[in-house]
N, C-alpha and C positions, 0 to 999 in steps of 0.2 A: 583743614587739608583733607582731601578724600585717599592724597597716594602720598608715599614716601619711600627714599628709597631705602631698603633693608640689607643692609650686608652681615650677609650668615657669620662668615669668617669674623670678623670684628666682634660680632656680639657671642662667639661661640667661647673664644678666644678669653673674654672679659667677664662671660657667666658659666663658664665651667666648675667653680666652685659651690655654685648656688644650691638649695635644693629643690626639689620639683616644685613647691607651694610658692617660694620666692620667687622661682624663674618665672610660674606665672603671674605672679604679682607685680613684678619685673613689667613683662609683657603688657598688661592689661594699662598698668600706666603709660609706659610709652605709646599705647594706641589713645588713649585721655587727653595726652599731651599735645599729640601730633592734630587728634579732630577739634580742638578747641582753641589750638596755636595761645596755648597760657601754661603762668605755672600750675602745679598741682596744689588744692587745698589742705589746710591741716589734713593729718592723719583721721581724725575719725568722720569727716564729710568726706574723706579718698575712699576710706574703708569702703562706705556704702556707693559708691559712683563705681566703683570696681569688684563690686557684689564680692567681698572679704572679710565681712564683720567680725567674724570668727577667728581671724589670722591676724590678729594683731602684731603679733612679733614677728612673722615675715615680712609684715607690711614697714613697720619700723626698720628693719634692717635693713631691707630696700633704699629707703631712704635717706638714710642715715652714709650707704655708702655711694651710691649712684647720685642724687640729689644734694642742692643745697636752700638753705630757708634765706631768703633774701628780708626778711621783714614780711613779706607781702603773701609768701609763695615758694615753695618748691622748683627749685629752675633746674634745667638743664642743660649744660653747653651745647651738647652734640644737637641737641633738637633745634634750641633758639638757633643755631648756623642755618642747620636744612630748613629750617620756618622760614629763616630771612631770606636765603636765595629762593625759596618757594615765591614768596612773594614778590621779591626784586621780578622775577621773571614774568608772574601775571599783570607787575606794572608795565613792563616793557612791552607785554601783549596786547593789554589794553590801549597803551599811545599808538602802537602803531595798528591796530584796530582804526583807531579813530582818527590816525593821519590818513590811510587810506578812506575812510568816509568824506573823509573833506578835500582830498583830494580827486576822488568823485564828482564831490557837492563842485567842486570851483571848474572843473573840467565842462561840465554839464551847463553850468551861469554861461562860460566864455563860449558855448558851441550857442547857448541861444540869441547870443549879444553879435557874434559874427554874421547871424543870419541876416537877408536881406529881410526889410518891414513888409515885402508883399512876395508873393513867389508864384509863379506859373505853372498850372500844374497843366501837363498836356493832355488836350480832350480825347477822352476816351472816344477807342470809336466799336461800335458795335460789332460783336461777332455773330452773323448770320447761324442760328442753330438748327440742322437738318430735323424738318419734321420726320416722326418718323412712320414708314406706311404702316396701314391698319393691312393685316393680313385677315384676309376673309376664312373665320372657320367654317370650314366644311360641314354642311348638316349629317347628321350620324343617317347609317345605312336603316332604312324599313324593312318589316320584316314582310315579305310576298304574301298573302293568301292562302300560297299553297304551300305552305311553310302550316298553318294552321291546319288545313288541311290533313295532313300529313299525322298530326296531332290528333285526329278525330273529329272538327270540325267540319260541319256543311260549307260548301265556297258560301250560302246566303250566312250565316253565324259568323263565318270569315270574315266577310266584308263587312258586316254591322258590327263587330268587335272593333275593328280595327278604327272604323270609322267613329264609335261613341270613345276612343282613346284621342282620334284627333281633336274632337270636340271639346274636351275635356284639358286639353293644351300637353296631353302626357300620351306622343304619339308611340305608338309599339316598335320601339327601335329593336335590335337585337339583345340588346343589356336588357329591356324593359320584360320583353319574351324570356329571357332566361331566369329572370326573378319572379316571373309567373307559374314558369314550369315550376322554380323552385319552391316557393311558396303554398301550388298547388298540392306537391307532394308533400310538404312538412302538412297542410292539413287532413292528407287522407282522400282529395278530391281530384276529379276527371278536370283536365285544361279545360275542357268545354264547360263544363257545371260551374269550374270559378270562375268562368267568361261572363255565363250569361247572367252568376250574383252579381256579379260588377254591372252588369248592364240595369237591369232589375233595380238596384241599390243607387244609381248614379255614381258609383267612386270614381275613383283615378285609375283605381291598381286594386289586386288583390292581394291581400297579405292574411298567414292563416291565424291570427289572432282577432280576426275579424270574426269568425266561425268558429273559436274554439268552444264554443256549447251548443252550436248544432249537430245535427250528423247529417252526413250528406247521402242526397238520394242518388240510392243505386244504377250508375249508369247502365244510358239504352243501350244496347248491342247491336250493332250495327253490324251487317252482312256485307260481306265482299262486294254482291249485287247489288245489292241497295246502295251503297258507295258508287259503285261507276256507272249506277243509271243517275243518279246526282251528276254529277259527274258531265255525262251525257246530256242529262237537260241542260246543265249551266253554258255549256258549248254552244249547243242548239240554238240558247237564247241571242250568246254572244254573235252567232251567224247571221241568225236570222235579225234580230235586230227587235225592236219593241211590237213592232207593227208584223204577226206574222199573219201568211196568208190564209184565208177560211177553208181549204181543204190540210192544212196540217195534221198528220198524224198523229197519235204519241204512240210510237212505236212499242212501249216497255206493255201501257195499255193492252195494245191487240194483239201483242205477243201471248200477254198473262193469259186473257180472254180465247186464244187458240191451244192455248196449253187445257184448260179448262173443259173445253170443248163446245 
C-alpha cells in the first residue's frame, strides 16, 4: 500500500503512554506493515528493516503490546482490516476497469457488424482556388546625374559612374548612393575618387575596406567657374546635338583668350 488512512486521535489516544524511542518504533512498524501488506518478522530481522538495532527493548515492548506472533508473523488487527478493504476496493476498481473495456470492445464489434458491406461515399467535388495576382514591384527610384553632380562630379563621370553600376547589374538607386556617400566617408575619400576606383577596379560598389592601406589622392579643387563652364558645355552639347556646326564657338575659349588680351 502506498496510503492509509491515519487517525491521529485513535493512535494518540492509544500511545500516549509510550516513550519517544517506542513511539517511533511504534510508527516505523506500522509503515513496514502497511508497504508490504504482511505480518512483521522476528524481532531481530524487524530490528534492522526499521533501522533499531540498538533498541531492543522498545522494540520488544512494541510488540509485545500492539502485536501478536501468529506462528508465522507479527499481525495486526487494525492493519490486516484497512489492508483488506484496501484491497476489496482495487478489486472492485479493477472489474470495473475491465467491464468498461469490454464494454467498449462489444459496443465497437456491434457498430462494425451493423454496417452496410459496401457504403457510398459522396464524390468530392472540387473547390475552385483563387490564384492569387502577382503584384508588380515597383523598381526602386535612380539616382539623377545631378544628384552627382551636386556631389563634385563632372555630368561626363556622372553619367559613366552611373552607367559602369548598370553594367554591373547594381544600378545606383538611392540606398545604393547613400552607402557610397557612406562608405566614402568611413574611408577618408572624395565621392568622385571612390567613383572612379570602382570604375578603374571593375567592382559593384565601393566599401572602405577595400582601400583601408591606401591613402587616397588628394582631391582636385574645383572652381565655381570651372563647374558652370562644365556645366555649360554639357547643355550646349545636349542642344546642339552630336553633329554641331563648323562655325561653333567655344565661348569659355575666346572669353579667356580676350581676357588675356
Amino acid at each position: 500500500m502506498n496510503f492509509f488512512s491515519f487517525h491521529i486521535g485513535d493512535y494518540a489516544t492509544h500511545t500516549a503512554h509510550l516513550e519517544p524511542m517506542e513511539d517511533l518504533a511504534y510508527r516505523r512498524m506500522l509503515d513496514l506493515y502497511y508497504r508490504t501488506e504482511k505480518p512483521l518478522p522476528e524481532i531481530d530481522s524487524l530490528m534492522r528493516l526499521i533501522r533499531m538495532k540498538d533498541h531492543h527493548a522498545e522494540v520488544s515492548n512494541v510488540l509485545a503490546e500492539f502485536f501478536e506472533w501468529d506462528g508465522e508473523g507479527c499481525t495486526h488487527a487494525r492493519c490486516d482490516a484497512e489492508i483488506a478493504k484496501m484491497q476489496d476496493k482495487q478489486s472492485k476498481a479493477k472489474a470495473s476497469a475491465q467491464a468498461s473495456v469490454n464494454a467498449r470492445s462489444t459496443n465497437a464489434q456491434r457498430t462494425l457488424n451493423e454496417r452496410p458491406a459496401v457504403v457510398e461515399l459522396p464524390i468530392p467535388i472540387p473547390i475552385p482556388i483563387p490564384k492569387e495576382e502577382k503584384k508588380e514591384k515597383s523598381a526602386p527610384l535612380r539616382v539623377a546625374p545631378s544628384v552627382l553632380v551636386e556631389a563634385g562630379f563632372s555630368p561626363e563621370a556622372a553619367a559613366e559612374f552611373i552607367a559602369h553600376k548598370s553594367r554591373h547589374k547594381a544600378p545606383l538607386t538611392e540606398r545604393a548612393w547613400a552607402d557610397h556617400l557612406a562608405e566614402s566617408l568611413k574611408a577618408g575619400w572624395a565621392p568622385l575618387q571612390a567613383a572612379e576606383k570602382v570604375m578603374a577596379k571593375g567592382w559593384k560598389g565601393f566599401e572602405a575596406k577595400y582601400v583601408a592601406s591606401e591613402t587616397p589622392a588628394a582631391p582636385r579643387l574645383v572652381s565655381f567657374r570651372e563647374r558652370d563652364a562644365e556645366l555649360a558645355k554639357e547643355q550646349g552639347r545636349r542642344w546642339m546635338g552630336t553633329a554641331a556646326p563648323l562655325n561653333f564657338i567655344d565661348m569659355e575659349t575666346a572669353n579667356a583668350r580676350i581676357e588675356m588680351g
